[in-house]
C-alpha positions in Angstrom: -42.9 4.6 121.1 -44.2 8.2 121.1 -47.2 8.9 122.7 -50.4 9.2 120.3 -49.2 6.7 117.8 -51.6 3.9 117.4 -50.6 0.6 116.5 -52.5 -2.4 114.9 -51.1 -5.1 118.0 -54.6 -3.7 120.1 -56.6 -5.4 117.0 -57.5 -9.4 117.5 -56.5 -11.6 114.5 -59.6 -13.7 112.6 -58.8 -15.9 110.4 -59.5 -14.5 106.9 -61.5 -18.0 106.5 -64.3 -16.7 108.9 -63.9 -13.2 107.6 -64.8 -14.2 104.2 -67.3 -16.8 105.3 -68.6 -14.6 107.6 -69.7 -11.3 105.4 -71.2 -14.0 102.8 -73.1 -15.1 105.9 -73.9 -11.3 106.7 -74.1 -10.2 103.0 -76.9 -12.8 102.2 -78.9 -11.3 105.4 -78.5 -8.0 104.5 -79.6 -8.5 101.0 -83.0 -9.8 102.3 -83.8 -6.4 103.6 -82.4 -5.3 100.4 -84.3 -7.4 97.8 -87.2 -5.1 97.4 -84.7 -2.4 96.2 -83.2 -5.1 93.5 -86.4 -6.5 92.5 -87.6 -3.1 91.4 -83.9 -1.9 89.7 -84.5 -5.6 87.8 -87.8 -5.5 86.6 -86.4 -1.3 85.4 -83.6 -3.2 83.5 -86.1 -5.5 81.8 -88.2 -2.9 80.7 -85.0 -0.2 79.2 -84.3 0.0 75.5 -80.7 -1.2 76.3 -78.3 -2.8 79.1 -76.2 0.6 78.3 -78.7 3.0 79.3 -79.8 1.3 81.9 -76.2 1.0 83.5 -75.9 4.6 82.9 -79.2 5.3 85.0 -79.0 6.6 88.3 -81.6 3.1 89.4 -77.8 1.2 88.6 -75.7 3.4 90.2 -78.1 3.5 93.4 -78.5 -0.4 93.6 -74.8 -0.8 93.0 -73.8 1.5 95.8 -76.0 -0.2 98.4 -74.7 -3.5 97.4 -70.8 -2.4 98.0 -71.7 -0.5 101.3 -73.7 -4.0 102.0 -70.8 -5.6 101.4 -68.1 -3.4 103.2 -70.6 -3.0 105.9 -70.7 -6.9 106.6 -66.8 -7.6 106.0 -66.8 -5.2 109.0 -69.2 -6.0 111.1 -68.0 -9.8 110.5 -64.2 -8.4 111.9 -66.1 -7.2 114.9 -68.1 -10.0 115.7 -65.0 -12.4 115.1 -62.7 -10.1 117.5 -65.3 -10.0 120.1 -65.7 -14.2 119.9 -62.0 -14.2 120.3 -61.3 -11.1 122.7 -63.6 -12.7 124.8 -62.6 -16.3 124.3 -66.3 -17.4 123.5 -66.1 -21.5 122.8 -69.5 -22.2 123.2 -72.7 -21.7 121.2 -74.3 -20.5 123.6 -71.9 -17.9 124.6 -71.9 -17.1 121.3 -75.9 -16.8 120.9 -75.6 -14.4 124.3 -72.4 -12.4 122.3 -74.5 -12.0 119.3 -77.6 -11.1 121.3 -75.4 -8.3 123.4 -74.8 -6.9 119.6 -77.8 -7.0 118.7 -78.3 -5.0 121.8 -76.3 -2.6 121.5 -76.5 -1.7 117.7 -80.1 -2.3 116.5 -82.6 -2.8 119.7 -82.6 1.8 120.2 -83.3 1.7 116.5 -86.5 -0.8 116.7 -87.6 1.1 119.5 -87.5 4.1 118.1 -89.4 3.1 115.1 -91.9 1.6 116.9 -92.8 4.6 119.6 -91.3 7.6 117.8 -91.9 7.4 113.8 -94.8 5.1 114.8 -94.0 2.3 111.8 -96.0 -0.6 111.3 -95.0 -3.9 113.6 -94.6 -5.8 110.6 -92.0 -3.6 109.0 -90.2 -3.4 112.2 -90.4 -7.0 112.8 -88.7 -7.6 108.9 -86.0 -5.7 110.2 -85.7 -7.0 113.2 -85.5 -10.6 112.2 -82.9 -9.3 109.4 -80.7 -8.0 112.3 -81.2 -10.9 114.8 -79.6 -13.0 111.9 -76.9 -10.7 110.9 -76.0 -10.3 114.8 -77.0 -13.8 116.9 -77.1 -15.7 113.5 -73.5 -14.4 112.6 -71.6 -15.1 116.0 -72.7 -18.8 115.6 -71.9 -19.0 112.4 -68.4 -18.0 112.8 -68.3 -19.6 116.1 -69.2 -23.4 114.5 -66.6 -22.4 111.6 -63.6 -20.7 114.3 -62.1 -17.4 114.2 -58.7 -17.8 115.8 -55.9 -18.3 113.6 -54.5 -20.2 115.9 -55.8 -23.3 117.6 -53.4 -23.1 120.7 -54.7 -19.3 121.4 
């Protein structure tokens, strides 16, 4: 094999089970952060003339879009999560709970902290966000730990 050529055999296997479980898990999470955005673009429906022009309004086309990057986003991060349960051969809930916390870690904690010292944001906004995160990181990696990620049980 030439050198430079990447293959897909360095990529764990989930099970598609827990993948799909998993970013509805994630997805419903995400969406709670998101509900103020969705709130507002329904109560903007309500009040157009028509369904048409308000599916032609940039309020539709906004919510849509950060309801498919929500999604994608979550079918992603659930991969990630899942390969790390199984790269790491987590069996336990509390292995899991100490994965999910290591995420949560490393992808969200600099963000909080930044919000909180730098941009100087309210505690209670941060704290939303926070418990948003905790649940899409420590809630996720039990989640898919109680339903399994191999696609094996002898691996």
């Amino acid at each position: 094999m030439p050198i430079g050529v990447a293959t897909l055999h360095y990529l764990p296997p989930v099970k598609p089970s827990a993948i799909a479980l998993g970013t509805i898990f994630n997805h419903a999470a995400s969406l709670a952060v998101l509900a103020p955005l969705f709130g507002e673009t329904w109560n903007r429906a309500q009040r157009s003339n028509s369904s048409e022009e308000f599916l032609k309004s940039r309020e539709a086309a906004s919510a849509a879009s950060a309801w498919g990057t929500s999604l994608v986003g979550s079918a992603i991060q659930t991969y990630g999560v899942g390969a790390l349960i199984n790269a790491t051969g987590t069996l336990t809930y509390t292995g899991a709970a100490y994965l999910g916390g290591l995420v949560f870690m490393a992808s969200s904690a600099p963000t909080f902290i930044a919000q909180i010292f730098t941009e100087r944001r309210p505690l209670d906004t941060v704290a939303v966000g926070a418990l948003a995160r905790t649940f899409e990181t420590v809630g996720l990696s039990l989640f898919l730990t109680w339903w399994g990620t191999r696609t094996s049980a002898f691996d």
